[in-house]
FILO-844661 format. One line per 3 residues: number of its first residue (from 1); their letters; for each residue x, y, z of C-alpha. Coordinates in steps of 0.1 Angstrom, whole numbers, always signed. Each point is the difference from the previous one (the first is absolute). Layout:
N
NUM	A	X,Y,Z; ...
//
This chain:
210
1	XXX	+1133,+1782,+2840; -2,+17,-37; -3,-39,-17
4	XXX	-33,-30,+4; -4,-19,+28; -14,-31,+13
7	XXX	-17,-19,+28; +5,-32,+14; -29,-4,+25
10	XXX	+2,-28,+27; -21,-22,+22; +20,+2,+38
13	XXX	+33,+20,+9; +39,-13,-13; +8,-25,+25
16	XXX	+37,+7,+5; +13,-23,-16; -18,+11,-33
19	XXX	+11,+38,+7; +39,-15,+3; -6,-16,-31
22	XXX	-15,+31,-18; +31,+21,+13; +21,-27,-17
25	XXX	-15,+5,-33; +5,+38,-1; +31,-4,+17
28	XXX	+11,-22,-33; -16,+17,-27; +13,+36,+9
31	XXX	+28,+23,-9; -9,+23,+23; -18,-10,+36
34	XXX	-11,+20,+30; -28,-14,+23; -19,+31,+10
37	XXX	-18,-23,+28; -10,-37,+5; -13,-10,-35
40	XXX	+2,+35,-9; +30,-2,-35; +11,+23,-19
43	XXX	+23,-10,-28; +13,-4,-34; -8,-30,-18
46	XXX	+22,-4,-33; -24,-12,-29; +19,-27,-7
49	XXX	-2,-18,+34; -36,-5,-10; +7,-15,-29
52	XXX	-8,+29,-29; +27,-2,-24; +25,+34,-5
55	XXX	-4,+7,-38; +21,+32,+5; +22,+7,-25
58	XXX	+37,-8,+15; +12,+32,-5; -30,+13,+20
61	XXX	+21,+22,+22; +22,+20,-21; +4,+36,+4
64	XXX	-20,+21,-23; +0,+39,-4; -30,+14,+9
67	XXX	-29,+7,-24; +8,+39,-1; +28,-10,-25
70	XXX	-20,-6,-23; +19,-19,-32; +36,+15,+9
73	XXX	+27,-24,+15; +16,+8,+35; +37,-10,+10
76	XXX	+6,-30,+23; +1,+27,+32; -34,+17,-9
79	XXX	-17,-35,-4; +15,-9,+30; -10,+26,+19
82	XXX	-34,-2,-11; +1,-36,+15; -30,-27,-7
85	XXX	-36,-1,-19; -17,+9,+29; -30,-8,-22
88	XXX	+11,-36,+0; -16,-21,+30; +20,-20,+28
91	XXX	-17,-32,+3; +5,-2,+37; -38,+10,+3
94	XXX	-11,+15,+38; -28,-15,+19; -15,+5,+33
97	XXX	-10,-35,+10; -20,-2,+34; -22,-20,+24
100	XXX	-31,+16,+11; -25,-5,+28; -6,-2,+35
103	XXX	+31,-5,+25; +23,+7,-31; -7,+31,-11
106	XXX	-14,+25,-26; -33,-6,+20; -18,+24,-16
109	XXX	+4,-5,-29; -6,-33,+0; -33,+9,+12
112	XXX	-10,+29,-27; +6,-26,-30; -18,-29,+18
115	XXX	-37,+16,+12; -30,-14,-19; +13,-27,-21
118	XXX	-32,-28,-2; +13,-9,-34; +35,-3,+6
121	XXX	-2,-18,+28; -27,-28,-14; +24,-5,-27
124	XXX	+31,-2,+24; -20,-20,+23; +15,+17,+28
127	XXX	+0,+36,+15; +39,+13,-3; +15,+5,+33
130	XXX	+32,+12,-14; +15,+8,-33; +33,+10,-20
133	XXX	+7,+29,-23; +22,-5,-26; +4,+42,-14
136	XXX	+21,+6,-30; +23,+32,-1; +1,+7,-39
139	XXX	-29,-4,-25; +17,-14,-28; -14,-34,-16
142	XXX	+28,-16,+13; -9,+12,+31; -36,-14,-8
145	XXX	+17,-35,-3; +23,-1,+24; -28,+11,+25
148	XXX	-22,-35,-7; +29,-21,+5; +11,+11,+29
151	XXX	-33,-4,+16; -4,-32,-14; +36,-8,+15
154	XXX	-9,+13,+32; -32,-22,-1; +17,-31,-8
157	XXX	+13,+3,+36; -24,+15,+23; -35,-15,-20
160	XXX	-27,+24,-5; -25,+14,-32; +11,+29,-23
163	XXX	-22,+31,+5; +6,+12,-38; -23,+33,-9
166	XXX	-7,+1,-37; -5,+23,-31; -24,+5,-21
169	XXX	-4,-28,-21; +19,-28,+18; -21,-17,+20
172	XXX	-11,-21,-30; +37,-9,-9; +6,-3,+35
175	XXX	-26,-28,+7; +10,-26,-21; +32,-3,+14
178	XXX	+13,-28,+21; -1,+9,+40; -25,+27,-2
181	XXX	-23,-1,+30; -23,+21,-10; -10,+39,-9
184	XXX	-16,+22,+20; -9,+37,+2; -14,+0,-31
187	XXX	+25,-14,-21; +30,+28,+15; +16,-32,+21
190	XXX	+12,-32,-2; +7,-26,+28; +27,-28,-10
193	XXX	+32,-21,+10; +30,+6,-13; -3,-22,-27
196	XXX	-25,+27,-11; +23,+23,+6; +28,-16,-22
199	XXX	-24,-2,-33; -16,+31,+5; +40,+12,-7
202	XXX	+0,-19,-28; -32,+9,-21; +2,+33,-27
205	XXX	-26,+19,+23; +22,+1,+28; -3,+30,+19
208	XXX	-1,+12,+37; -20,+30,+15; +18,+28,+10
//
């Protein structure tokens, strides 16, 4: 995926009425849903459903002629033709959303991003057995945004900590607010609940690694 993306590590494997419940959510907050293979989502997610207002302009779709004409004015059949701002986003943001981890799949690369993590798993206090990748498809800051609060939707019903990697700079910001964990790999990652995740949206410094 071209956008950021986040982890939600977890203690024991989705008892099935957790997974059901998980489907649910994606199931409700998508425009768009196709379940690749058991906890495996790929979808659109409309920013809206998560709660980020649309400060578009209302008029946000209106055929414009393309840049090449410069200053001159086109008839109603040239603009027409020339169709939408293709420069202007559609807020029904893609996401690959997916459970991780023996018995479920994605196996392996569960495994590659979970060897050799002492830290992590002292300030977790448990070693992951599974997790959950939630993988933006755009890179925009909306896309930033709406990437947090779904993870922190998706944690509100299946539990977990917020595996957030971190720029240069943050990890002071990042420690003082509420839900943080802890930060490990010194200072690229922070651990939190979705409270965490919630202000971390909030403050100026908000950013995601891509």
């Amino acid at each position: 995926m071209s956008g950021p993306t986040l982890v939600i590590e977890l203690a024991e494997p989705l008892p099935p009425a957790a997974l059901r419940e998980f489907r649910a959510l994606m199931v409700g907050l998508s425009s768009h849903f196709d379940e690749k293979r058991r906890g495996f989502f790929d979808v659109n997610v409309p920013a809206e459903r998560l709660g980020v207002e649309d400060r578009r302009e209302k008029d946000w779709r209106k055929p414009f002629p393309l840049p090449l004409l410069g200053n001159t004015s086109a008839d109603e059949e040239l603009t027409a033709l020339v169709g939408f701002n293709p420069q202007r986003e559609d807020w029904h943001r893609p996401f690959l959303v997916h459970l991780m981890g023996p018995g479920v799949g994605d196996e392996s690369t569960f495994e590659a991003e979970h060897t050799d993590e002492p830290v992590v798993e002292a300030i977790l206090g448990f070693r992951p057995t599974h997790a959950v990748n939630v993988s933006a498809g755009c890179n925009r800051e909306i896309d930033h945004v709406t990437t947090a609060l779904l993870t922190a939707a998706v944690m509100d019903v299946i539990g977990g900590v917020a595996n957030v990697e971190l720029l240069d700079g943050q990890a002071s910001v990042v420690a003082g607010l509420p839900g943080v964990s802890g930060i490990a790999g010194d200072d690229w990652m922070a651990l939190g609940s979705a409270e965490f995740l919630r202000a971390w949206v909030g403050h100026p410094a908000f950013r995601l690694v891509k």
